[in-house]
Every structure is written in C-alpha cells, then in structure tokens.
N, C-alpha and C positions, 0 to 999 in steps of 0.2 A: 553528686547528690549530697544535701547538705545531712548532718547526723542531726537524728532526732532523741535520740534514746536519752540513758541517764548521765548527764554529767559529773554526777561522782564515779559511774564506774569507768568513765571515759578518763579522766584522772590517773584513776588507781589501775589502769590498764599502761597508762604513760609513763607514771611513778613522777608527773608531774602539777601540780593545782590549776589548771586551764580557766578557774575563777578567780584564781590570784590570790585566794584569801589563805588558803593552807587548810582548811577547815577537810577537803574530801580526802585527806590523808591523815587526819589527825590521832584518827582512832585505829585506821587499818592501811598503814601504808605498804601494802603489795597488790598483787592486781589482782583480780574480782573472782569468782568461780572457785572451787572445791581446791585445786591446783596452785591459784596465787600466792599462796606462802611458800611453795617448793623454789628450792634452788632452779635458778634460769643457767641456759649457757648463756657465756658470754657473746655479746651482739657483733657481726660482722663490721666493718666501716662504713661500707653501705646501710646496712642496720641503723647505724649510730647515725647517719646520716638521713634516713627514713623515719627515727622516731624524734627527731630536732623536726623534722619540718614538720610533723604533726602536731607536735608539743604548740608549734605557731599557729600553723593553720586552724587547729580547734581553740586555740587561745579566742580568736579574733571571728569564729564561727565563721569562715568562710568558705566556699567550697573549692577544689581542688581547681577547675577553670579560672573561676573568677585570680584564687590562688597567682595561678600562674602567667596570669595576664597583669597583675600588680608588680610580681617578679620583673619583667622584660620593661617596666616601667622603669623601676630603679635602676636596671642597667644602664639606662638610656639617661641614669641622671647623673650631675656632674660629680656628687656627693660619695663616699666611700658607700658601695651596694647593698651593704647588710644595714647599715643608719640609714640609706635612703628605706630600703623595703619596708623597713619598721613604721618610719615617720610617714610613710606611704598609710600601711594599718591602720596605726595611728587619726589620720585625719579622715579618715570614714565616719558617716554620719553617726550611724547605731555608734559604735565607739564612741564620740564624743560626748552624744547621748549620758552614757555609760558613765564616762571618766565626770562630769560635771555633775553626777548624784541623781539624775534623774530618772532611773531606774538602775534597779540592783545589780542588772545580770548582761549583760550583752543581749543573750537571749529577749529579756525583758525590753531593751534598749529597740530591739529591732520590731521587736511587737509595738510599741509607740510607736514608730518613723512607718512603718506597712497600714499602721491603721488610721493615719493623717493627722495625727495630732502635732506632730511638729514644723518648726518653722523656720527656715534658715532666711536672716535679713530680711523677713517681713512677711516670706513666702513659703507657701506650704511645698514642703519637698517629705515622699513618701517612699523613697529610694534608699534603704539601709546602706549602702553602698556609694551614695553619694561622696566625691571625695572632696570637702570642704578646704576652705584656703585661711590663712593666717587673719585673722583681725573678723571672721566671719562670728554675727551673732544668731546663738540659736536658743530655740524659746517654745512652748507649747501656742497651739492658737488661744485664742481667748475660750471657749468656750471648755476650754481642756486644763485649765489653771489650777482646778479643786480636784482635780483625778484624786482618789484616794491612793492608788500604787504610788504614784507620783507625791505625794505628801510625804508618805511613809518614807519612800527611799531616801526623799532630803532629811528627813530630820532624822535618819539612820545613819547617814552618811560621816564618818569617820574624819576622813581627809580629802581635799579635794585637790589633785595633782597641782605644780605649782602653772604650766603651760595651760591650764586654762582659768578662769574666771566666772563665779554663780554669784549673783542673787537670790539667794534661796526666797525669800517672800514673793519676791517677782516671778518663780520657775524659768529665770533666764540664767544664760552664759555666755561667755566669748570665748572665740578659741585662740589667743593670746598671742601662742609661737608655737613652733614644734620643737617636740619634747627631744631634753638631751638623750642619749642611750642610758644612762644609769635613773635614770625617771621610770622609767618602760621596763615590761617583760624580762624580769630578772630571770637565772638560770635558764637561758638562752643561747645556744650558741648559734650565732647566725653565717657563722666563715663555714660549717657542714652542711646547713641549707645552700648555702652557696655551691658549695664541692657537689652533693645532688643533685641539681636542677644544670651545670656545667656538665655535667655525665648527659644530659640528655640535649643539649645542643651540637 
C-alpha cells in the first residue's frame, strides 16, 4: 500500500529528506510527535537495515511489491546490485518526470504520467512505473504544454541532473544515460538493502 500522509513527517520519522532537498529537516530535524526529540535506542542491524530500505523505497514512492520485484530485477543484472537497483528507480517514468523539472515532487511527477499528459517517444504512456530505456524522449502531449504546474516547476528548477537532457520552452527531455551512483540518492546505503532483502531469500 502506497503512503499517502505527510511527507515531511515521513522524513523527519527517517531522520532522512525523501524530497532530496533537506528543506523537511531543516527546522526540526527528529521525528514528529510529542516524543521525537527524546533520545532513541540505538537500532538493531536489522533495524539499520529496515530503515535504508525505507529511506529508498519512499525516496522513489514506490510500494513495497512493486519494491521488490525491481529488487530481483537487479539481481539478475550483470551490473554490481545496489547500482543496478538504483539505476533500475532511476529510469521509472514518474522519476524521470521528476529529475527533468517537470514537476516538483515525485509525487507530483506521478500525477502528470496517471492523468495522460505524458509522452514517451511520441506516445502516450500513463504508467508511473514505466521503466524507460537510455536515449528515450519524454515530453507532455500537446494539448498539456501550458499546464500551469508544469510552467512553474521548470522555471523553478534549480539544476537539472547531468544524465538527462530538457528543453524547457518545449516541456521536453531525453533520458541521456544512466545515472553514475554519486549523481543519485546521497546518504544511501544500498549493501544493507541488500543484506535485508538476502535475509528473506
């Protein structure tokens, strides 16, 4: 079941920015409720190991199935499995979305791609989940060009990773290459996701 609540408090329960920008810990960084400033005990390994693969899986808003069927993907790839799972994340539609400015939030990313406004290589793909391939171009349909959200986020937009490529006048992008690991999801450790999901095989 995908989370719907607050993604600050979702953060500040992680002690990690699942927006990336640092903004939901800026002012309070411990977790949420009357309690969150108390001393914690310290987390078991399985713990530590249980709150990395959350820090991912809510990074990238996906749900824990989905989760673990990207997992068994990277296994199976020839690439070292914590860089493969990433660049797996990574090339999901809503993500791409996302990473090329065309909306603010993941979240946001996935409300454009669910409501058909996007278009991968020519064609409308409505699947947040879609896992798109290297050199693929994605773009709003025409009629979805002037979206106001869509305006705002590009001319809000900061920096645009270097792995993909926008035209912002045109509300298009390319997805270039897949991203190195120091591009991506900093303060991550992916070898405890790994040790995790190895406990249950």
């Amino acid at each position: 079941m995908r989370y719907t609540g607050s993604d600050w408090k979702r953060s500040r329960r992680l002690g990690y920015s699942t927006l990336e920008t640092g903004k939901e810990l800026a002012k309070r960084p411990y977790g949420p409720g009357q309690h969150g400033n108390s001393r914690k005990r310290k987390p078991s390994e399985y713990g530590k190991q249980l709150i990395e693969k959350q820090k991912l899986r809510q990074t990238y808003g996906v749900n824990e199935r989905q989760f673990q069927r990207l997992f068994h993907l990277a296994l199976k790839s020839k690439e070292v499995t914590g860089l493969a799972f990433i660049r797996i994340l990574e090339s999901r539609l809503d993500n791409l979305v996302f990473r090329m400015g065309l909306a603010r939030t993941r979240k946001a990313a996935r409300q454009l791609v669910n409501h058909g406004h996007v278009v991968v290589n020519g064609k409308k793909v409505d699947l947040p989940s879609y896992l798109c391939s290297t050199g693929d171009v994605i773009g709003l349909k025409e009629n979805s060009l002037n979206l106001k959200v869509v305006r705002e986020s590009l001319d809000s937009v900061a920096v645009i990773p270097a792995f993909v490529s926008v035209d912002k006048e045109k509300a298009i992008g390319k997805f270039e290459r897949l991203p190195e690991r120091n591009e991506v999801v900093q303060d991550i450790n992916e070898a405890q996701i790994i040790e995790y999901y190895n406990r249950l095989l």
